[in-house]
MARTI-282099 format. One record per atom (N, C-alpha, C): residue in three letters; x, y, z. Coordinates in steps of 0.2 Angstrom, whole numbers, padded with zeros to 4 digits, always signed. Layout:
<sites>
AlaXYZ ...
</sites>
This chain:
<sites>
Unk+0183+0465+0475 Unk+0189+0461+0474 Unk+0195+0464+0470 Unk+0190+0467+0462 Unk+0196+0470+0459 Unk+0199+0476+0460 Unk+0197+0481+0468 Unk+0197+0487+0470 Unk+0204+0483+0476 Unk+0202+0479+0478 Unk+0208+0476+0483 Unk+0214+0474+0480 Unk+0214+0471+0474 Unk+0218+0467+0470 Unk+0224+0473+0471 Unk+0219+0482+0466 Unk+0224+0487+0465 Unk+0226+0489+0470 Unk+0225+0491+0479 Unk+0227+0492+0482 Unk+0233+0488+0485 Unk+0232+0482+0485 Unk+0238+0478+0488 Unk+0244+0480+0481 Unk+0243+0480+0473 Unk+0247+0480+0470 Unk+0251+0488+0470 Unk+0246+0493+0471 Unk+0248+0500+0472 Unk+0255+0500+0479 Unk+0249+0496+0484 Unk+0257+0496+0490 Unk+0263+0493+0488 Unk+0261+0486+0485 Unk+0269+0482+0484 Unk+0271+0488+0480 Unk+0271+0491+0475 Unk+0275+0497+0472 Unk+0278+0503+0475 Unk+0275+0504+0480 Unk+0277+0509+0485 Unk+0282+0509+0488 Unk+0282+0499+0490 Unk+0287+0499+0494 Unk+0291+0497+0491 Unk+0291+0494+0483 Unk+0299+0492+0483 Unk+0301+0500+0479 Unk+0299+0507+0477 Unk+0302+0511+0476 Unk+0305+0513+0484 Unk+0302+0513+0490 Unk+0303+0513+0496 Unk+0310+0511+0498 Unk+0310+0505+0496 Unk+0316+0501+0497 Unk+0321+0503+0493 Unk+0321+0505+0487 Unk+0325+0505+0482 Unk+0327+0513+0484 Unk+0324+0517+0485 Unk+0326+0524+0489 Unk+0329+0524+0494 Unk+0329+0518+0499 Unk+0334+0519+0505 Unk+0341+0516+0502 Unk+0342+0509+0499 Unk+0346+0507+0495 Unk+0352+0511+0490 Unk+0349+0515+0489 Unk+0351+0522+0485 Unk+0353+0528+0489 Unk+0353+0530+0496 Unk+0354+0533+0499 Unk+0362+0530+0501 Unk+0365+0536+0502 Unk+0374+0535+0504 Unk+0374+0536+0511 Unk+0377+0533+0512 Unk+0381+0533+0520 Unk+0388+0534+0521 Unk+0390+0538+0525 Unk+0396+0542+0525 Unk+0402+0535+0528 Unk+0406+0534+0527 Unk+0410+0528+0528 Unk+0418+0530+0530 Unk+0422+0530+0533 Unk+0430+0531+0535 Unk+0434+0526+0533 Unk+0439+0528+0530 Unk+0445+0526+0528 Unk+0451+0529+0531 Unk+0456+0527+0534 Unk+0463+0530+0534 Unk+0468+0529+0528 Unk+0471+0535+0528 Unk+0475+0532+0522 Unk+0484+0536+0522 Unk+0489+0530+0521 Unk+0493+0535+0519 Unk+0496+0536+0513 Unk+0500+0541+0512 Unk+0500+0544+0507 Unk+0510+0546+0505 Unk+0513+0542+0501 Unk+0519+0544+0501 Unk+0522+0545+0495 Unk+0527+0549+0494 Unk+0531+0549+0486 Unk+0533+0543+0483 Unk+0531+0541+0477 Unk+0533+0533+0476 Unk+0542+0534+0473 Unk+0546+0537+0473 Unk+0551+0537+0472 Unk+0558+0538+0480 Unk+0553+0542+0483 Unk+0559+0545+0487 Unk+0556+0543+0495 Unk+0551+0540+0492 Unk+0546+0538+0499 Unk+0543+0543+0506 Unk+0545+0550+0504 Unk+0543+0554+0509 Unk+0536+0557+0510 Unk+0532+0556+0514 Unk+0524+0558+0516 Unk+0524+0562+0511 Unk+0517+0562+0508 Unk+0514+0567+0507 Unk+0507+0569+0510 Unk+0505+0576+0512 Unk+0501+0578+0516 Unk+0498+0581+0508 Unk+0492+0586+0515 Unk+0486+0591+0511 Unk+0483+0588+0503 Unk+0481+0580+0502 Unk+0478+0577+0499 Unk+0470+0580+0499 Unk+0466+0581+0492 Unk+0460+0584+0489 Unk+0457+0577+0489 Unk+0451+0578+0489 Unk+0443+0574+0485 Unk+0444+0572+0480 Unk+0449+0573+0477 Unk+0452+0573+0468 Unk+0457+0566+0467 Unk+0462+0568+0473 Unk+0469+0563+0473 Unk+0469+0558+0477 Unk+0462+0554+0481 Unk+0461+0549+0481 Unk+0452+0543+0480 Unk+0456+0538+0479 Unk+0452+0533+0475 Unk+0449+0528+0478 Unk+0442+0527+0481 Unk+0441+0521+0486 Unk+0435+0515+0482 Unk+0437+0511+0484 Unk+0435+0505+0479 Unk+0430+0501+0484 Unk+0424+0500+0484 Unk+0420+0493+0489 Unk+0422+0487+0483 Unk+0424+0481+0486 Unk+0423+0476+0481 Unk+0422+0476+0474 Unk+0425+0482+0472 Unk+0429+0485+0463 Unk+0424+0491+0461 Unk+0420+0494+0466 Unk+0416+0499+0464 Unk+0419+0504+0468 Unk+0420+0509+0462 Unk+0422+0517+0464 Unk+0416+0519+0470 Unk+0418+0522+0474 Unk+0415+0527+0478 Unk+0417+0534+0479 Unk+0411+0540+0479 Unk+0412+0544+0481 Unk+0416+0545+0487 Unk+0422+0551+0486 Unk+0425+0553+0492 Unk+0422+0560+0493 Unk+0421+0561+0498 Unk+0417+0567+0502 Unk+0420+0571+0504 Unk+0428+0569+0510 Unk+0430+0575+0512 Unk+0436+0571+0516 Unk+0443+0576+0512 Unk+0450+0572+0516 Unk+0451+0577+0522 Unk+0453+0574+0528 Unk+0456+0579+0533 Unk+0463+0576+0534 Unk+0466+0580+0538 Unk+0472+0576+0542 Unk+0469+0571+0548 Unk+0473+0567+0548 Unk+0472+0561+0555 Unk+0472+0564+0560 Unk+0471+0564+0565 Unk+0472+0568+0572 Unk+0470+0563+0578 Unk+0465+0559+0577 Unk+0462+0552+0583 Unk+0470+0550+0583 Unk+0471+0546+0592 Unk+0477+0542+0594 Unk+0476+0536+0588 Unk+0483+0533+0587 Unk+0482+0526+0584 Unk+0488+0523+0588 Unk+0485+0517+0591 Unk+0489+0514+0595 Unk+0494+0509+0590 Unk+0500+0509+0590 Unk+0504+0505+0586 Unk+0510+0500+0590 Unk+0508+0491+0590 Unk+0509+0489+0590 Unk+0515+0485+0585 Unk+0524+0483+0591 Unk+0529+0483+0583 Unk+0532+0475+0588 Unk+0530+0472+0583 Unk+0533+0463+0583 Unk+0539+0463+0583 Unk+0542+0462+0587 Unk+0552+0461+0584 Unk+0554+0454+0583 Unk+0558+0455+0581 Unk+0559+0448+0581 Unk+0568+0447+0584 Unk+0567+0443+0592 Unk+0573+0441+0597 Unk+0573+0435+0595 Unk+0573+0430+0591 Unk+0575+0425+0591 Unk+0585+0423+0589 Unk+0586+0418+0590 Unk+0592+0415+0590 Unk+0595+0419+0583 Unk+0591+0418+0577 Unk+0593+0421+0571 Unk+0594+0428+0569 Unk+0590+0432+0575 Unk+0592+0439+0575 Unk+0598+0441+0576 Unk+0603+0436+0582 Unk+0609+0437+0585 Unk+0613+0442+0583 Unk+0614+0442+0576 Unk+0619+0447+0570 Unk+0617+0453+0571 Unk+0610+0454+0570 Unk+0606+0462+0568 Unk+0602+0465+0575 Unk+0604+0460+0580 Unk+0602+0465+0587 Unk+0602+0471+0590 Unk+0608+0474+0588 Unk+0612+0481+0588 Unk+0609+0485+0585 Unk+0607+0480+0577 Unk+0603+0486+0572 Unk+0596+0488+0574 Unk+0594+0483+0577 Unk+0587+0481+0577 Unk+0583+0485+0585 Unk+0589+0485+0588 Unk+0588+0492+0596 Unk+0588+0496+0591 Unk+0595+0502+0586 Unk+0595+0505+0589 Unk+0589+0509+0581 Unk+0585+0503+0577 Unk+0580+0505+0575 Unk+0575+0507+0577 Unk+0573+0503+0582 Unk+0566+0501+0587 Unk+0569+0510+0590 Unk+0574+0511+0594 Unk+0574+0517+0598 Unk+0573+0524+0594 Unk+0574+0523+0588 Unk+0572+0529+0581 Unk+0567+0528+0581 Unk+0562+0524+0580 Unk+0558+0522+0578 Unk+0551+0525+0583 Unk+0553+0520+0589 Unk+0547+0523+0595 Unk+0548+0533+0597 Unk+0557+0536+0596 Unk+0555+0543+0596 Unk+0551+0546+0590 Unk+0552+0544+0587 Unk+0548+0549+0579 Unk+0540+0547+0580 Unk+0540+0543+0584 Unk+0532+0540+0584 Unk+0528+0544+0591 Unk+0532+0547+0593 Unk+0529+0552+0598 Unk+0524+0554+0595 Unk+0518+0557+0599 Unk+0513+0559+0599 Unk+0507+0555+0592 Unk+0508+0550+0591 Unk+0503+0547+0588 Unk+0499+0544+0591 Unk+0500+0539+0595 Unk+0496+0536+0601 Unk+0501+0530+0605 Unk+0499+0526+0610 Unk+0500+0523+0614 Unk+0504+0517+0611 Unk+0512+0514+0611 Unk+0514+0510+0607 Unk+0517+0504+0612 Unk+0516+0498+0609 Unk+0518+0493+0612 Unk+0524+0488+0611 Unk+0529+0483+0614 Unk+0534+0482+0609 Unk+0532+0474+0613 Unk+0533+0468+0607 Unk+0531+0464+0608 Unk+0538+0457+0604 Unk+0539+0454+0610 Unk+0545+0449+0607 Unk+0542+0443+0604 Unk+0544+0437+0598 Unk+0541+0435+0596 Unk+0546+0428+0597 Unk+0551+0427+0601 Unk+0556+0422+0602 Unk+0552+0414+0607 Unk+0553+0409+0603 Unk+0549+0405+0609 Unk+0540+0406+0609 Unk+0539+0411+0612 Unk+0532+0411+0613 Unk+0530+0421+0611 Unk+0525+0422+0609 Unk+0522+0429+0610 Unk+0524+0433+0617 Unk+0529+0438+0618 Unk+0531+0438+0625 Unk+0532+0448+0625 Unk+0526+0451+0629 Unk+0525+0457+0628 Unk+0531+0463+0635 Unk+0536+0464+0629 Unk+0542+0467+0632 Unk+0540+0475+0635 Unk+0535+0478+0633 Unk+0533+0485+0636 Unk+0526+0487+0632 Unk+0520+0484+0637 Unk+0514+0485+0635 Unk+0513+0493+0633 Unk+0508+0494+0629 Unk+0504+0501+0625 Unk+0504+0506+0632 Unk+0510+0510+0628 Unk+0510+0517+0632 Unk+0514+0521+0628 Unk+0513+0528+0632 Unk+0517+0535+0627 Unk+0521+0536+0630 Unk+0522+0533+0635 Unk+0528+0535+0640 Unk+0536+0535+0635 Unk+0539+0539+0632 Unk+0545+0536+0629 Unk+0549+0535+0633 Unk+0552+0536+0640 Unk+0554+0534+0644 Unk+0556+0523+0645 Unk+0548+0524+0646 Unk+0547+0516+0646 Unk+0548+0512+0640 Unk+0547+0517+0635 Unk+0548+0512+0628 Unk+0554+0512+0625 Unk+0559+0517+0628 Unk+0567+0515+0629 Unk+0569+0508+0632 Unk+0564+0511+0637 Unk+0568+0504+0642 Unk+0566+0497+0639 Unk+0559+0497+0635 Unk+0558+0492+0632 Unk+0561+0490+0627 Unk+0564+0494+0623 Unk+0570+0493+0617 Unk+0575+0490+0620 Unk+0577+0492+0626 Unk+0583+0488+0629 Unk+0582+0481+0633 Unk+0577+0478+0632 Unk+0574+0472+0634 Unk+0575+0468+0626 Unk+0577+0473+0621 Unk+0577+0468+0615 Unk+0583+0462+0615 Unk+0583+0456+0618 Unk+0591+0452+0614 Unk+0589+0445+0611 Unk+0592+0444+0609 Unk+0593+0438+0606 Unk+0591+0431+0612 Unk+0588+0428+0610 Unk+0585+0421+0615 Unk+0590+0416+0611 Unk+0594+0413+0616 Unk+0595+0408+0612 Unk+0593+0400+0611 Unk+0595+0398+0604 Unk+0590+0390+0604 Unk+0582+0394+0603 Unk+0580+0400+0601 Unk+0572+0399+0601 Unk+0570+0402+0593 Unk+0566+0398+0592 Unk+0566+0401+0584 Unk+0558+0405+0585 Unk+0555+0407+0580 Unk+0550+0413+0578 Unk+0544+0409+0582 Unk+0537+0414+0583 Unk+0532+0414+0583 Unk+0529+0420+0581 Unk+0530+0420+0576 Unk+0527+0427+0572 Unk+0519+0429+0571 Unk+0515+0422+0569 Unk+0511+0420+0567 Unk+0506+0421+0574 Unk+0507+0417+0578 Unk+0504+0417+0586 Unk+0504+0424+0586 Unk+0508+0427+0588 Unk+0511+0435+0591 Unk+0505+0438+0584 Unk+0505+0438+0579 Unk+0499+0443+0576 Unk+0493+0442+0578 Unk+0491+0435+0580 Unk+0483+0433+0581 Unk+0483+0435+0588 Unk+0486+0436+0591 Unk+0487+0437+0599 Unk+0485+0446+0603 Unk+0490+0448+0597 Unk+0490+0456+0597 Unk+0484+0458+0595 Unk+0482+0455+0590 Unk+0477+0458+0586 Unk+0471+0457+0589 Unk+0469+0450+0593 Unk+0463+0450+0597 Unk+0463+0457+0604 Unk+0470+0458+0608 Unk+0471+0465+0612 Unk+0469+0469+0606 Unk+0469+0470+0601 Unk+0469+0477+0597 Unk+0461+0477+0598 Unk+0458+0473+0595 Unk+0448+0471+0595 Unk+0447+0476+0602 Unk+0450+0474+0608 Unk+0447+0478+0613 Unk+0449+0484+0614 Unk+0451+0486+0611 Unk+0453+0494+0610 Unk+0449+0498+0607 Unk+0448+0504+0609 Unk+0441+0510+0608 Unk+0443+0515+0602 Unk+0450+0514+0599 Unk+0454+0519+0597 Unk+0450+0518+0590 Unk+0450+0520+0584 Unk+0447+0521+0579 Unk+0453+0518+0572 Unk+0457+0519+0573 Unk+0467+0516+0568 Unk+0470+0513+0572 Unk+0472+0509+0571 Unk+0477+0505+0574 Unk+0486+0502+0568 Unk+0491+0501+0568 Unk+0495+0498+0568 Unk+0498+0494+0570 Unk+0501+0488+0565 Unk+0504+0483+0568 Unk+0512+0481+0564 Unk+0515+0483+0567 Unk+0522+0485+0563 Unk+0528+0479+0564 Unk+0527+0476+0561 Unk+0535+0470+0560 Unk+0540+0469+0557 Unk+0545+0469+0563 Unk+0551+0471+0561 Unk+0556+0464+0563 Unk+0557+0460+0555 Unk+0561+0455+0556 Unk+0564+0451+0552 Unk+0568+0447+0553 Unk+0573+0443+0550 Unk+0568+0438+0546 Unk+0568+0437+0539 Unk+0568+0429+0536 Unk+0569+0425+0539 Unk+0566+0420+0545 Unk+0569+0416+0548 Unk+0565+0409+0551 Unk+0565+0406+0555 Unk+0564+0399+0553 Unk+0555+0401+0558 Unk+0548+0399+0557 Unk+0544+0398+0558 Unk+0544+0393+0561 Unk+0539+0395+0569 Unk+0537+0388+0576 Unk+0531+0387+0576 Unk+0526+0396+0573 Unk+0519+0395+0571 Unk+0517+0389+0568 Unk+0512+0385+0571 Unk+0508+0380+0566 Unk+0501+0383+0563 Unk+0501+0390+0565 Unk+0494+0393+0561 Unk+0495+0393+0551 Unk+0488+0392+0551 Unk+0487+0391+0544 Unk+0487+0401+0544 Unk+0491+0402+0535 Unk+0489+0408+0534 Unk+0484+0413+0536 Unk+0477+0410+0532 Unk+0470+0412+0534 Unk+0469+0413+0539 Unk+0468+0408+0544 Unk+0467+0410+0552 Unk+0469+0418+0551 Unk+0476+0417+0552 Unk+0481+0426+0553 Unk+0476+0428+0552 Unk+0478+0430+0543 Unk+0474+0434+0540 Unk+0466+0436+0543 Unk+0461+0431+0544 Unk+0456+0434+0548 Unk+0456+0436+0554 Unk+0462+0435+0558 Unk+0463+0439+0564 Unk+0465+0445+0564 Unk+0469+0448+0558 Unk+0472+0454+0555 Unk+0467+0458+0556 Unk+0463+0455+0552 Unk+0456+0459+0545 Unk+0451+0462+0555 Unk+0451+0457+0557 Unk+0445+0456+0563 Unk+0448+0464+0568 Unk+0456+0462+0570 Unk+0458+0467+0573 Unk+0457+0478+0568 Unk+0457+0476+0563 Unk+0458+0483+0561 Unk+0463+0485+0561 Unk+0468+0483+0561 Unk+0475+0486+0563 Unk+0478+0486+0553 Unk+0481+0492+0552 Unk+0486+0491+0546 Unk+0492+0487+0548 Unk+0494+0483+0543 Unk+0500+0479+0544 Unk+0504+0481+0540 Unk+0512+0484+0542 Unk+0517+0486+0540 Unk+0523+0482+0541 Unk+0527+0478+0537 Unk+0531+0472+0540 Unk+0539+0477+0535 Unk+0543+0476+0538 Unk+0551+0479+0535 Unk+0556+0471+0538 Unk+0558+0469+0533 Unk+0560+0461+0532 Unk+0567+0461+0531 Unk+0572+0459+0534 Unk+0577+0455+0531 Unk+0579+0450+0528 Unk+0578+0450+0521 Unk+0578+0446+0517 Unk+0588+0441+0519 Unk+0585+0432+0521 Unk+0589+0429+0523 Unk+0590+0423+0518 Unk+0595+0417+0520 Unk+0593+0410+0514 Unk+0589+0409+0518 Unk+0588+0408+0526 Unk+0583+0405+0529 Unk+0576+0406+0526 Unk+0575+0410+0523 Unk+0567+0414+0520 Unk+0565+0408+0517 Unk+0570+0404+0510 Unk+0568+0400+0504 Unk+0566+0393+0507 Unk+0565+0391+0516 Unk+0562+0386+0517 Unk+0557+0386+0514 Unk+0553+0379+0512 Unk+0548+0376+0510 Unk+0543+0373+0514 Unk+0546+0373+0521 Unk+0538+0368+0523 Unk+0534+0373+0524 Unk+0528+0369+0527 Unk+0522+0372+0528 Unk+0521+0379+0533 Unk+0525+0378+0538 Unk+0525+0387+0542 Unk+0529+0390+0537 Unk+0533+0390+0535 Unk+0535+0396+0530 Unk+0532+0398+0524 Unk+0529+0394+0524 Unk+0524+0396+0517 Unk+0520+0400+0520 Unk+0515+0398+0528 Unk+0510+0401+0529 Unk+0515+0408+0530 Unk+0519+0409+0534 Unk+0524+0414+0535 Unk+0523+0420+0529 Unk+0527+0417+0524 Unk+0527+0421+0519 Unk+0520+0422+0513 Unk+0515+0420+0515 Unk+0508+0422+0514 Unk+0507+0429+0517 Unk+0506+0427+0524 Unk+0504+0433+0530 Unk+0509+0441+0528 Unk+0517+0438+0527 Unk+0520+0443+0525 Unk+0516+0448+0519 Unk+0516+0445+0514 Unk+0512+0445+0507 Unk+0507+0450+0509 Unk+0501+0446+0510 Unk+0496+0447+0508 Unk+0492+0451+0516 Unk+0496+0450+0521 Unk+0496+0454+0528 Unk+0495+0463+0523 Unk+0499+0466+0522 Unk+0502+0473+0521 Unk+0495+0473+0516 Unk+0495+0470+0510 Unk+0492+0472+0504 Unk+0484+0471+0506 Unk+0482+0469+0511 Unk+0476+0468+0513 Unk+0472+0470+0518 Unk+0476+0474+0523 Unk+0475+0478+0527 Unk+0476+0486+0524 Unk+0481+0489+0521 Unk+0480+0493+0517 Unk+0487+0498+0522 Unk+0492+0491+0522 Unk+0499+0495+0525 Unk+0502+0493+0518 Unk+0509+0493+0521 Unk+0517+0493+0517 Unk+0520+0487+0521 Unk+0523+0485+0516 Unk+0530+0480+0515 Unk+0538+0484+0514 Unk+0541+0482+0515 Unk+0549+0483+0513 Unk+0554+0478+0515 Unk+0557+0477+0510 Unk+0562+0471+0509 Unk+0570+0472+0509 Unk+0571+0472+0514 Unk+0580+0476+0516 Unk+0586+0469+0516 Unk+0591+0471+0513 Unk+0598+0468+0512 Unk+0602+0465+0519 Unk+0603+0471+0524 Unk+0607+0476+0526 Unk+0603+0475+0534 Unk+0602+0473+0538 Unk+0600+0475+0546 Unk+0603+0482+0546 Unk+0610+0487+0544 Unk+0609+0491+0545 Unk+0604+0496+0543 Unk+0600+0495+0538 Unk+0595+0499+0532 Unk+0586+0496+0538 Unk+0587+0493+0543 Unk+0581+0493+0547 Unk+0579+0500+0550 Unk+0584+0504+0553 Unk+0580+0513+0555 Unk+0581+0515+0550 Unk+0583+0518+0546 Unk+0580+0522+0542 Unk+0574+0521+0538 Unk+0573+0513+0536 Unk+0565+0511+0534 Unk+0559+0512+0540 Unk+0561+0512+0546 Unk+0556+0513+0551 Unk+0554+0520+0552 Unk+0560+0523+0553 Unk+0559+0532+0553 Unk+0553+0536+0548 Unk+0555+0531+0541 Unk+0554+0532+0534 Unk+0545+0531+0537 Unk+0545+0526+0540 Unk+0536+0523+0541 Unk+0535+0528+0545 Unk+0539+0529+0550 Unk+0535+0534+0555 Unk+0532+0542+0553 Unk+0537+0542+0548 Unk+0534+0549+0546 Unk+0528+0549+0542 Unk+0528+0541+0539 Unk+0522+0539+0534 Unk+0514+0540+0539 Unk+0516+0539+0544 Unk+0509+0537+0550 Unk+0510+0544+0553 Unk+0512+0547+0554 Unk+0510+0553+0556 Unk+0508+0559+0553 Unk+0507+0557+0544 Unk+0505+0558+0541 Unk+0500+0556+0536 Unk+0495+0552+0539 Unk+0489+0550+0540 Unk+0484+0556+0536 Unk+0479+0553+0531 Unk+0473+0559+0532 Unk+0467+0553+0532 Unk+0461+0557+0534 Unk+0456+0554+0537 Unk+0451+0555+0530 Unk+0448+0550+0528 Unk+0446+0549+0521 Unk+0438+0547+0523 Unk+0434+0552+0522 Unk+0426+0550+0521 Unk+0426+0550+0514 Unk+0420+0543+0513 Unk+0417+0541+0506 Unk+0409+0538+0507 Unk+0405+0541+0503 Unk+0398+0536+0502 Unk+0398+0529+0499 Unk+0392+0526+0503 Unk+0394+0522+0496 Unk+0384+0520+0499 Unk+0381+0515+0495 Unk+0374+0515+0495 Unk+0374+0509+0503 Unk+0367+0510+0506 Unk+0365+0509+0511 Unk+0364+0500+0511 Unk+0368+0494+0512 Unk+0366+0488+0508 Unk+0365+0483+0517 Unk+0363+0478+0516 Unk+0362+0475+0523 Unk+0372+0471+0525 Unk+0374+0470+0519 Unk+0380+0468+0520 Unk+0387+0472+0519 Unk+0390+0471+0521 Unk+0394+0478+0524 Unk+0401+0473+0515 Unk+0405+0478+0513 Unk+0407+0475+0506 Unk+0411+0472+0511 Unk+0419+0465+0505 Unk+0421+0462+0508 Unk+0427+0464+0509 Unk+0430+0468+0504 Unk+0436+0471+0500 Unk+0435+0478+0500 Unk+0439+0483+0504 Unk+0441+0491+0503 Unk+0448+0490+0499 Unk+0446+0495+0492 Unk+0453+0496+0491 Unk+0457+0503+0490 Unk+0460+0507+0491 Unk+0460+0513+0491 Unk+0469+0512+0486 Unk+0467+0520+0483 Unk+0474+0520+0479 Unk+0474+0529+0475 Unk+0479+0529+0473 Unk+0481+0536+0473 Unk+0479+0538+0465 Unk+0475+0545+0464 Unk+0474+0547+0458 Unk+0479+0552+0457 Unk+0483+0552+0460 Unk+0490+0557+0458 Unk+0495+0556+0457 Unk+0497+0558+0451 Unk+0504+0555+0450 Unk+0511+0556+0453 Unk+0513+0549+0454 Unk+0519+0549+0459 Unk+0518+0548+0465 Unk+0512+0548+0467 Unk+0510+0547+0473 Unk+0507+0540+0476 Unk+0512+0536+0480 Unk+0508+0529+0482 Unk+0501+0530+0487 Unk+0496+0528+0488 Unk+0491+0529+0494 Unk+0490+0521+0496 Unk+0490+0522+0501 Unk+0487+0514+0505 Unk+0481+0515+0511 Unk+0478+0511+0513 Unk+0474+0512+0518 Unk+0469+0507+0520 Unk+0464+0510+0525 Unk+0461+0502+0526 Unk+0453+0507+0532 Unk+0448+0503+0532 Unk+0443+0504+0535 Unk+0445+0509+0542 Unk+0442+0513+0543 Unk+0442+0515+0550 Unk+0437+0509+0554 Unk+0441+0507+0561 Unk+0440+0503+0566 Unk+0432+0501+0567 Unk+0429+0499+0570 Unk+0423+0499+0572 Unk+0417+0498+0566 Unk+0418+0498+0560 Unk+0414+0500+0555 Unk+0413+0493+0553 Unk+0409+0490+0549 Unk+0407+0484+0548 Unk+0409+0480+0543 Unk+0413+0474+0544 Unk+0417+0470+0539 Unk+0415+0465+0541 Unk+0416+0461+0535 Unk+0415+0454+0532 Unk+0420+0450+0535 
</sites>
């Protein structure tokens, strides 16, 4: 009995070193990240193992190896043709037409109007031909106010079906009056589910300082959209100041590096990636590579 006892207690020891040795084993994990001057906002490339910092859930991880980006990311840009854009239509063409040329050769881009209802003005293509032509389907609807909220959860369940590894979700719009009855959260879990970074460049209006409930939820998703996907925000005066903030992104995403890190082998995948830059002057943002296991 007492030669049995030491057998079963010698196995249980085995196994939980066993255990404890796969648990401690690192698995290789992807992040994309961008990386730009925090003063002059221009890309920075050729990033080290040294000059970036990845967090699971407030724990450092080793970073293993930075490349350049080079996988397509298909980039998806929300406009906003509502009755309120009417002013800044002119600027908001002739951003979007800056915009989708400098985004050549990134991957497959979509333009999508958010007037009335979710309404897909020129589906995911590289054709820049065609995405002119969608630029010039932008105008102004009138009598119809936003669906900003529907149009992310909408896009972002098409982004789910997609094979691509990055994806972008890029909105470009007026402060202006919310139709969405979606609760923030919702969004947000549909952001988080799609994989897409969310980059929003805003017209800051008086209409923004409504108080009901869609513009609260509005201005959460704004908020906390960008900072939790592991895009950018920018808050412009001027609808003329929309291309060059666009341009300014596109250079951002084209210069992309691809960020492997370890981190120990667990059954739940963490909640929270946060990445950020060990170099000074240097902002970094980013966010899981596609496909990879989230909470």
């Amino acid at each position: 009995m007492g030669r049995i006892l030491v057998r079963v207690a010698a196995g249980s020891v085995a196994a939980l070193f066993f255990s404890a040795a796969l648990l401690g084993q690192a698995k290789a994990r992807v992040v994309y990240v961008s990386a730009f001057d925090e003063k002059t906002h221009a890309p920075v490339t050729g990033l080290g193992v040294r000059d970036v910092v990845v967090r699971e859930d407030g724990a450092a991880r080793e970073v293993l190896r930075v490349t350049p980006a080079t996988s397509p990311m298909p980039v998806a840009i929300l406009v906003d043709n509502t009755q309120a854009a009417t002013n800044a239509i002119a600027d908001i063409r002739r951003a979007l037409a800056s915009f989708v040329k400098a985004l050549q050769g990134v991957g497959p881009v979509a333009i999508v109007g958010v007037a009335d209802r979710p309404t897909i003005l020129r589906d995911y293509t590289t054709d820049q031909k065609l995405l002119l032509d969608g630029v010039g389907r932008v105008f102004a609807t009138p009598d119809a106010g936003a669906t900003l909220l529907d149009a992310i959860v909408e896009i972002g369940r098409g982004l789910q079906r997609r094979e691509e590894d990055r994806a972008a979700m890029v909105i470009l719009t007026t402060e202006n009056i919310e139709f969405s009855t979606r609760h923030h959260k919702e969004v947000l879990d549909a952001l988080k589910r799609s994989g897409a970074q969310m980059h929003a460049v805003i017209l800051n209006t008086p209409a923004g300082s409504s108080l009901d409930d869609p513009a609260r939820n509005r201005a959460s998703v704004l908020d906390e959209g960008p900072k939790g996907s592991g895009g950018t925000r920018s808050d412009v005066l001027t609808s003329q100041s929309f291309e060059g903030k666009l341009v300014e992104l596109a250079a951002i995403l084209k210069s992309q590096h691809r960020v492997e890190y370890g981190r120990p082998e667990t059954l739940i995948p963490p909640e929270k990636v946060e990445v950020s830059s060990a170099k000074a002057g240097v902002v970094a943002t980013g966010g899981p590579a596609r496909g990879q296991p989230v909470r």
